[in-house]
C-alpha positions in Angstrom: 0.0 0.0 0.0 1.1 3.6 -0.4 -0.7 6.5 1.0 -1.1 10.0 -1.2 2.2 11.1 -2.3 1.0 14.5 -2.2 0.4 14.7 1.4 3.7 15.3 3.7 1.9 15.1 7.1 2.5 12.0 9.8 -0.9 11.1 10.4 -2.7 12.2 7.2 -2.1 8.8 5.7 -5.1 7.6 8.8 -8.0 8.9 7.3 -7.3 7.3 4.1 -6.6 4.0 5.3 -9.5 4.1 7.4 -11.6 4.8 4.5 -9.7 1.9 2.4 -9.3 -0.8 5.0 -11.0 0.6 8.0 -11.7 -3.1 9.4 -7.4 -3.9 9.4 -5.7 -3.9 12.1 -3.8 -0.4 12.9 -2.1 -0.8 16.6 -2.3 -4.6 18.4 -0.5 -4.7 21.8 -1.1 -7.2 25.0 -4.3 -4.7 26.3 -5.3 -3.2 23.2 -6.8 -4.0 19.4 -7.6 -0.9 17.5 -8.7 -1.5 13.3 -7.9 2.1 11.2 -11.2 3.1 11.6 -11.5 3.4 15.1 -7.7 4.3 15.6 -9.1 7.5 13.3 -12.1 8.3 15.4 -10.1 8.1 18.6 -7.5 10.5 17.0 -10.2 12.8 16.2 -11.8 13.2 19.0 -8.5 14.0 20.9 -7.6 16.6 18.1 -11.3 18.3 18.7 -10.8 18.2 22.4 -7.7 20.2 22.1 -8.6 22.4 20.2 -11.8 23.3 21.9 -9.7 23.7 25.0 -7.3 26.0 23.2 -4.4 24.3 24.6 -0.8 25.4 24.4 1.2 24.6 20.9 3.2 21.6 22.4 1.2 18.9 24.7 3.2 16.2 26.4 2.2 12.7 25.9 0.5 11.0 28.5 3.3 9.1 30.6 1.2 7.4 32.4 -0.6 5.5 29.1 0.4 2.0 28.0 2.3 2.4 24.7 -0.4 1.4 22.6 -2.9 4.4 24.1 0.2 6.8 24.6 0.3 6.4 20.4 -3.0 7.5 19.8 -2.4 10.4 22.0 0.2 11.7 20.2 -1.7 11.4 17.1 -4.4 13.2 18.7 -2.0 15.9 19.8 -0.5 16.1 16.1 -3.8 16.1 14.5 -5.1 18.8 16.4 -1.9 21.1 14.2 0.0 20.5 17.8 3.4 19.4 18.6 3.6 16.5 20.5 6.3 16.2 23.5 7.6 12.7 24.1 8.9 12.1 26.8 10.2 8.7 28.8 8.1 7.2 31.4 11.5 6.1 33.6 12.6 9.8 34.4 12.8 10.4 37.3 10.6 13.0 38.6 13.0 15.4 38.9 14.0 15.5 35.7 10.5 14.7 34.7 9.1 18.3 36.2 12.3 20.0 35.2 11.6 19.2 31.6 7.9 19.5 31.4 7.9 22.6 33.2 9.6 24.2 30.4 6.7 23.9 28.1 4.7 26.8 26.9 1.3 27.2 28.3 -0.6 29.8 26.9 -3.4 29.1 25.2 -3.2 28.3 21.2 -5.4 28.0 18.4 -3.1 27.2 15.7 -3.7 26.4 12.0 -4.2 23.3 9.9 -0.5 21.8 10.1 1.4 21.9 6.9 4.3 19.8 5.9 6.7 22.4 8.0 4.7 22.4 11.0 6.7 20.6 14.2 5.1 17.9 15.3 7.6 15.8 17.5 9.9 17.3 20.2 11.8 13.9 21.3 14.5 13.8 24.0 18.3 12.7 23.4 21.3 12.3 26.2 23.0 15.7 26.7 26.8 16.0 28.5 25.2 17.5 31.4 23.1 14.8 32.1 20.0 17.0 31.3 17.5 15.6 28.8 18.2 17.5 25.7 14.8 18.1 23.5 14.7 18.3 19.5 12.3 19.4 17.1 11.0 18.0 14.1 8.5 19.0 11.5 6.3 16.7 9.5 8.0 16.5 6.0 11.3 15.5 7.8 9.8 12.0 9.0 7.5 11.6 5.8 10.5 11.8 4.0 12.1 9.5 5.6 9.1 7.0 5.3 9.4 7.7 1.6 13.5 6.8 1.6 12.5 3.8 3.5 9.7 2.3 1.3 12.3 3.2 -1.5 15.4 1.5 -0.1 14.1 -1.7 1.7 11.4 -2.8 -0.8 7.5 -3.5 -0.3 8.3 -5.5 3.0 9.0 -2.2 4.4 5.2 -1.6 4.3 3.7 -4.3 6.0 2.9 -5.0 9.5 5.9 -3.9 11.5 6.7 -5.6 14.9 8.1 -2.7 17.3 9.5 -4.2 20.6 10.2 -0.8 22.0 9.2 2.3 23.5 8.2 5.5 21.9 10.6 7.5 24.0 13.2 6.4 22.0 13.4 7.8 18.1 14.1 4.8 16.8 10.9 2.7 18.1 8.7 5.5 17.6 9.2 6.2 13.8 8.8 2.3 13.4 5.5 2.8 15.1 4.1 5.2 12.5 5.8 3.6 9.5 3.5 1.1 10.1 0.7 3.5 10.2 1.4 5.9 7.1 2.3 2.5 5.1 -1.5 0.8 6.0 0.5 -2.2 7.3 0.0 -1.4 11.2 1.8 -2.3 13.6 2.3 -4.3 17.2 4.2 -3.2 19.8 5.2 -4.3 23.4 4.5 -2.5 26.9 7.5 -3.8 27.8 10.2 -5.7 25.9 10.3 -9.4 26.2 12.1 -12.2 23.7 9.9 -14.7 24.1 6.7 -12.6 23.5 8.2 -11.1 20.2 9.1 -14.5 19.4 5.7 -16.1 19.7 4.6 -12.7 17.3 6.7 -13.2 14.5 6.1 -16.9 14.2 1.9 -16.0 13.8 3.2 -14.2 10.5 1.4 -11.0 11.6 4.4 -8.9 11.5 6.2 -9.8 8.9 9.2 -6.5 9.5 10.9 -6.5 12.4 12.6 -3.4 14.1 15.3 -4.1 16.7 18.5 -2.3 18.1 21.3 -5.1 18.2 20.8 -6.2 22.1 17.3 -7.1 21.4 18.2 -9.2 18.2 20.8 -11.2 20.9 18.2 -12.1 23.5 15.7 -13.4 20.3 19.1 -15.4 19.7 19.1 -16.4 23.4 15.8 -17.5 24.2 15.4 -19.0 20.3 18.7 -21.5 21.2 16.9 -22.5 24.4 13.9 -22.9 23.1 15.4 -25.1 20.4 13.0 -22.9 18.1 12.5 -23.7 14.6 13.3 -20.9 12.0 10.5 -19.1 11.5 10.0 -18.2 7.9 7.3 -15.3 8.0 9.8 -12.9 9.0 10.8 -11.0 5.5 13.0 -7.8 6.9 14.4 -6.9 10.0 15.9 -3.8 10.4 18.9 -3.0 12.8 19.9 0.3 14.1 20.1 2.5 17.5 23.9 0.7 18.3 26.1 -1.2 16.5 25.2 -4.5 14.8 27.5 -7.7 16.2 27.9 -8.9 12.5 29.2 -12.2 14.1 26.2 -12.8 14.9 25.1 -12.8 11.6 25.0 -16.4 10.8 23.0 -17.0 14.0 20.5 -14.5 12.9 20.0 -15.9 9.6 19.4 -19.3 10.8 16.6 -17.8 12.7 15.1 -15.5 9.8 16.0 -17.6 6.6 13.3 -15.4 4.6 14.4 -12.4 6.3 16.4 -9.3 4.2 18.8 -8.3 6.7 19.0 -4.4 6.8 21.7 -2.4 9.4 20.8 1.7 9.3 22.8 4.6 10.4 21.5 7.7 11.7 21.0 10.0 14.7 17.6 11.4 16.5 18.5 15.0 14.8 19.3 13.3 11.1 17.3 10.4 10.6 18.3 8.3 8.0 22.0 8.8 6.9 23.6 5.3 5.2 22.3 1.7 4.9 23.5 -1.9 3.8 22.8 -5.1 3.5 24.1 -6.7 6.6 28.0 -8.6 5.8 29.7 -10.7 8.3 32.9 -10.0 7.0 32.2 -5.8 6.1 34.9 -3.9 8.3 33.6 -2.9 11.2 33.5 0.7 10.7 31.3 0.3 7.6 27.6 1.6 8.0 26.6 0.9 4.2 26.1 3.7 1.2 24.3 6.9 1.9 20.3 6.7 1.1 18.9 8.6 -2.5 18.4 11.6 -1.1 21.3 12.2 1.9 24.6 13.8 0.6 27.6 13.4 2.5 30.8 15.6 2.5 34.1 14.7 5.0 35.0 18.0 6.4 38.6 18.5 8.3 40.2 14.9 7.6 43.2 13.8 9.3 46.3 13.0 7.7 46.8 9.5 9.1 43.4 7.7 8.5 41.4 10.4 6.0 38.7 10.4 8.9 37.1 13.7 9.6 33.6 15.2 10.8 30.7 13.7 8.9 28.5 16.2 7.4 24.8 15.0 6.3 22.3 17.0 3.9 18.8 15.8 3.2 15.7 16.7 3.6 15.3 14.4 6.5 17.0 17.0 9.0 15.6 18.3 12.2 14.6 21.8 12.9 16.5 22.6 15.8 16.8 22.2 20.3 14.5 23.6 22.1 14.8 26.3 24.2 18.4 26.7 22.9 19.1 23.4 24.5 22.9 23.4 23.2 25.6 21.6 24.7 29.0 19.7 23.7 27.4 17.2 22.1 24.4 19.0 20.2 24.5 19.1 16.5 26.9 21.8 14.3 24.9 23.5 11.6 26.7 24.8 8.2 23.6 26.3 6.2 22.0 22.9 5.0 24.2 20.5 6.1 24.6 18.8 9.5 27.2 17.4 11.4 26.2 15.2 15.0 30.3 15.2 15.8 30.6 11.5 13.7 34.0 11.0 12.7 34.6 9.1 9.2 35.5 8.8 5.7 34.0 7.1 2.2 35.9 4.2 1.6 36.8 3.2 -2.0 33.3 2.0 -2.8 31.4 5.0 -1.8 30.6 3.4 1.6 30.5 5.6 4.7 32.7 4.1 7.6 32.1 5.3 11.1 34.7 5.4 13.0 33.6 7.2 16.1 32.3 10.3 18.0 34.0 13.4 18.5 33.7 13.7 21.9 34.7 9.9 23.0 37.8 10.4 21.3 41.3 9.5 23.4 44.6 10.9 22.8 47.2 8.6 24.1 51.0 8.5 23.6 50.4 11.8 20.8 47.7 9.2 19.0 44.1 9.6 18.4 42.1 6.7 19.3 38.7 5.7 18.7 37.1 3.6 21.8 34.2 2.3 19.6 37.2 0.5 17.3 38.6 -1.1 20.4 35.1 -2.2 21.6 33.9 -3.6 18.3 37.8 -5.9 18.6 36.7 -7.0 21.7 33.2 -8.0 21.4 33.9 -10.3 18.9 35.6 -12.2 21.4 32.9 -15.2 21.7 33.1 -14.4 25.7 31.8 -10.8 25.9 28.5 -9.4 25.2 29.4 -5.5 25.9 32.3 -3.5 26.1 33.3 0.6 27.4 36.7 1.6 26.4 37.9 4.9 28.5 40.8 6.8 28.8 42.1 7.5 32.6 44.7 9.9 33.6 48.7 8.6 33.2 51.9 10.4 33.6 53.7 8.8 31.0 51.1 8.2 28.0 48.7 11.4 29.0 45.4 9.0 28.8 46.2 5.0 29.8 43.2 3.3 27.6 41.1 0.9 29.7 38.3 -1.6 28.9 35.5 -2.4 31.0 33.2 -5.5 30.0 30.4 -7.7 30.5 30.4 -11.4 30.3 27.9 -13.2 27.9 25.5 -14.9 30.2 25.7 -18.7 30.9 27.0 -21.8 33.0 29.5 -22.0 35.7 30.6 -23.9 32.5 31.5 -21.0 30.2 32.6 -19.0 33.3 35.6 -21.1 33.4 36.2 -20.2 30.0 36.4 -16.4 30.5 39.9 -15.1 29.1 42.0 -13.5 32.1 43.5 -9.8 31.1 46.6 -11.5 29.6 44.7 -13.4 27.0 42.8 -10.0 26.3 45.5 -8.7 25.5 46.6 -11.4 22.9 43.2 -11.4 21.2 43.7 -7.5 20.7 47.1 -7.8 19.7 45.4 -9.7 16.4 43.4 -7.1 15.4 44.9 -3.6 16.8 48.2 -1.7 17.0 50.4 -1.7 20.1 48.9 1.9 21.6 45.5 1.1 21.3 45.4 -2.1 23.4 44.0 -1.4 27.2 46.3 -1.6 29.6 43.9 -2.9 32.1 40.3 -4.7 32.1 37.7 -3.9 34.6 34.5 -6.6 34.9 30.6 -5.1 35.6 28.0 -7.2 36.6 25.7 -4.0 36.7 26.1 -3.3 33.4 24.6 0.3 32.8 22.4 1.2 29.5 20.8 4.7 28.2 17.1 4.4 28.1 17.2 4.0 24.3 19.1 0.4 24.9 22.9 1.7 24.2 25.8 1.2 26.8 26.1 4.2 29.0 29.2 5.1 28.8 28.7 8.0 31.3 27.8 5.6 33.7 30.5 3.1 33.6 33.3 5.7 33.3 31.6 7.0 37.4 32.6 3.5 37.8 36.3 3.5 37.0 35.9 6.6 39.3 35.0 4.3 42.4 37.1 1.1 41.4 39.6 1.4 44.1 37.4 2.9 46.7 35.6 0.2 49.1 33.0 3.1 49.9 29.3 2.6 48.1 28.5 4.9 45.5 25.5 4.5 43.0 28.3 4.4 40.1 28.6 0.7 38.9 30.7 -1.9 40.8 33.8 -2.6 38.9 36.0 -5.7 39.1 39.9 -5.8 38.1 39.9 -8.3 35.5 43.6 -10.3 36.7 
C-alpha cells in the first residue's frame, strides 16, 4: 500500500486507510486491538478536544498511558496542528518536572499543520546529564518513510513488529511507518524475547525493528527454546547501536526469509547510510548513503582520511529547544549537518564510522577511537558489551582501559572467561600496540541509556569508584587479573 504522495503530514495517511481498509488492524499490543477506523475516530476526538480547549502549541504525551494508548495520543495531539512532547516514562521525577515545566502554556489556536509544521519534540542524552529536546516537523519523517519504502522494498510496508518504547526515536518512527504504510503495527508495553518471538512466528508482522541487544536475547531465548526458523519474517531492520555482524550467521538461521537491513542515523538526522548486513564488512562500515542524503568529509586527518561527517537531506531536524545546546548538540553549516561522527568514504562509496568526536582518546600523541577497540573485543565469543575509557597517566597522557560484560551462561562458560593476559593477545590480532588497554575492569551492573545503548557516562563514574571500598550508585567494577 502507499498512501497520497502528495500529502507530507504524519498522520494524514489515517483517514485514508480508514476509508480503504477501515476493518485492518492499525495498533495490536497485549491490552489493546484498534482497526484504522476506530484508531481514526479516537485521533479525532483527541484533536477536537484540544482544540476546543485552546491548549498550548506543544502537549506532552500521556506518561502514564500504555504504549499502545500513549500512540493514539500523540496522534491526537498532532492532528489537532499540535506538537507533541515525548517524553520517557523512567525519568525520574526530577527530571521529569524539570523538563515539562519548560513547556509553553498559553493558550493556542493554531492552524491546519502543513508539511513544516513541528510535530515531535523527542529527548536525546546531553553532556550535562539534562534531557536534551529536538524538534521536528512533518516533511522531515515523511521523508524519511518515503526513503525507507524506496530503499528496503515493499516489505517495508507491512505489519511492523516494534519491541520498543516510543521514548526512543528509533521505536517511535517504526511505530508510524507502520501506520502511514497501511501495514500497522504491534508493539510491546515492555520488551520481552519470548513474547516477540511467539509474534513473528503467527506471520502477523512480517518486518521486524530491533536495536542489536534485542536481536541477541531473540538469539538467546530461540537457542533454548530449540525454536524452529521461523520463515514469516521478510526484513528486520537493525539500528540504534552497532550490529555484532558475528552474529550474523545466527540470525540468519533464525530468519532464513528475512532481508537483513543495518541503518545509520541519529535522532537530529534520521536516515543517513544503509546496507545489507555482511559478516565480513569492516567494522566501521555503515553501508552507502540513502537517495536523497549527501555526505561531505569535512577536516580529515592525515593518518586515516577520517574527519567530521556532514549530512544534507531533507530528512534534518529543525533545531533544540529552548536553545538546548551543549558539547554534544549538533553543528549547523547552512543545510548540512554534522552530529560530531567521525569518518570517511571508503573506495566503494561506503560511509565508515569510525567514532564520535567527543569519545575520542589521545594517548601517547595518538588519536584513538574507543568504539574500534570495543567492536575488537566484542567479537571475542566471551563478551556481550564492552566501554573503552581513557584515565589519567603520567607517562602516555590518557592509559586506555576496557571495561566489559560477560555473555551470560553456565558455571561452565565462566571457566572459559579469558584473564586480562589473553585480552591482550586477542587484541594484539586485530589492533596496533597503543590502542590495546592496559587494564580490564568486569561489571555485573552493566549500565544502559534508556534507548538500549551502553552508557558510557555511567560506567566511566565506575572507574571513578574502582579502588574505593566506599558505596556509591556508580557501577561496581571488578579488576579483571
Amino acid at each position: 500500500m502507499s498512501p497520497d504522495p502528495t500529502v507530507d503530514l504524519v498522520h494524514a495517511p489515517i483517514a485514508q486507510w480508514a476509508q480503504s481498509h477501515g476493518s485492518a488492524s492499525a495498533i495490536r499490543s497485549g491490552t489493546t486491538s484498534l482497526s484504522f477506523a476506530q484508531l481514526q475516530q479516537h485521533l479525532t476526538q483527541r484533536a477536537q478536544t484540544l482544540q476546543a480547549a485552546q491548549a498550548p502549541d506543544s502537549v506532552a504525551v500521556n506518561l502514564g498511558l500504555p504504549v499502545a494508548q500513549r500512540l493514539v495520543d500523540f496522534l491526537g495531539i498532532i492532528a489537532s496542528g499540535r506538537c507533541a512532547v515525548v517524553g520517557d516514562p523512567d525519568w525520574p521525577p526530577a527530571v521529569r518536572n524539570a523538563v515539562f515545566a519548560a513547556l509553553p502554556t498559553q493558550a493556542a489556536n493554531p492552524p491546519a499543520a502543513q508539511p513544516t509544521t513541528p510535530f515531535y519534540v523527542g529527548y536525546t542524552s546531553g553532556s550535562t546529564g539534562t534531557p536534551k529536546g529536538y524538534r521536528r516537523h512533518h516533511q522531515s519523517w515523511t521523508e524519511s518513510f518515503k526513503a525507507c519504502v524506496d530503499a528496503f522494498g515493499p516489505d517495508a510496508a507491512r505489519c511492523v513488529l516494534v519491541p520498543g518504547r516510543d521514548s526512543q526515536s528509533l521505536f517511535l518512527f517504526g511505530m508510524l511507518l507502520g501506520l502511514w504504510t497501511g501495514g500497522g503495527v504491534e508493539v510491546q508495553e515492555q520488551f520481552s524475547a519470548t513474547a516477540a518471538l511467539d509474534t513473528l512466528r503467527s506471520g502477523r508482522t512480517p518486518c521486524l525493528v530491533a536495536v542489536p541487544s534485542q536481536l541477541l536475547m531473540l538469539l538467546e531465548v530461540a537457542r533454548h527454546q530449540q525454536a524452529r526458523p521461523i520463515e514469516a519474517v521478510r526484513l528486520i531492520l537493525i539500528s540504534g547501536a552497532r550490529w555484532m555482524r558475528q552474529r550474523t550467521a545466527e540470525l540468519r538461521a533464525l530468519f532464513p526469509c528475512a532481508r537483513i537491513i543495518e541503518f545509520y542515523g541519529a535522532s537530529e538526522t534520521s536516515f543517513i547510510a544503509w546496507m545489507d548486513t555482511e559478516e565480513d564488512a569492516p567494522a566501521a562500515v555503515v553501508g552507502k548513503p540513502f537517495s536523497n542524503v549527501a555526505l561531505q568529509i569535512r577536516e580529515p586527518q592525515v593518518e586515516d582520511g577520517a574527519g567530521l561527517i556532514y549530512v544534507q537531506s531533507p530528512m534534518l531536524f529543525m533545531d533544540y529547544v529552548g536553545g538546548a545546546e551543549d558539547a554534544t548538540a549538533a553543528l549547523r553549516d547552512g543545510d548540512w549537518l554534522c552530529v560530531r561522527d567521525l569518518g570517511y568514504l571508503d573506495a566503494q562509496g561506503r560511509l565508515c564510522v569510525v567514532g564520535r568526536q567527543n569519545r575520542m582518546v589521545v594517548t601517547l600523541g595518538k588519536n584513538l577511537f574507543p568504539e574500534e577497540v570495543e567492536s575488537v573485543l566484542e567479537r571475542h565469543p566471551e563478551i556481550a558489551s564492552a566501554s573503552v575509557h581513557g584515565v589519567p597517566d603520567a607517562l602516555r597522557g590518557l592509559q586506555v582501559v576496557a571495561i566489559l560484560r560477560w555473555v551470560e551462561g553456565t558455571e561452565a562458560r565462566s571457566s572459559k572467561r579469558p584473564d586480562a593476559l589473553a585480552l591482550k593477545a586477542w587484541c594484539r590480532q586485530h589492533l596496533e600496540g597503543f590502542k590495546i588497554p592496559r587494564k580490564f575492569f568486569t561489571c555485573a551492573d552493566w549500565r544502559f541509556t534508556t534507548s538500549g545503548k551502553t552508557d558510557h557516562r555511567a560506567l566511566a563514574r565506575g572507574l571513578l569508584q574502582a579502588d574505593q571500598p566506599t558505596p556509591s550508585e556508580a557501577p561496581c567494577l571488578s579488576t579483571l587479573p
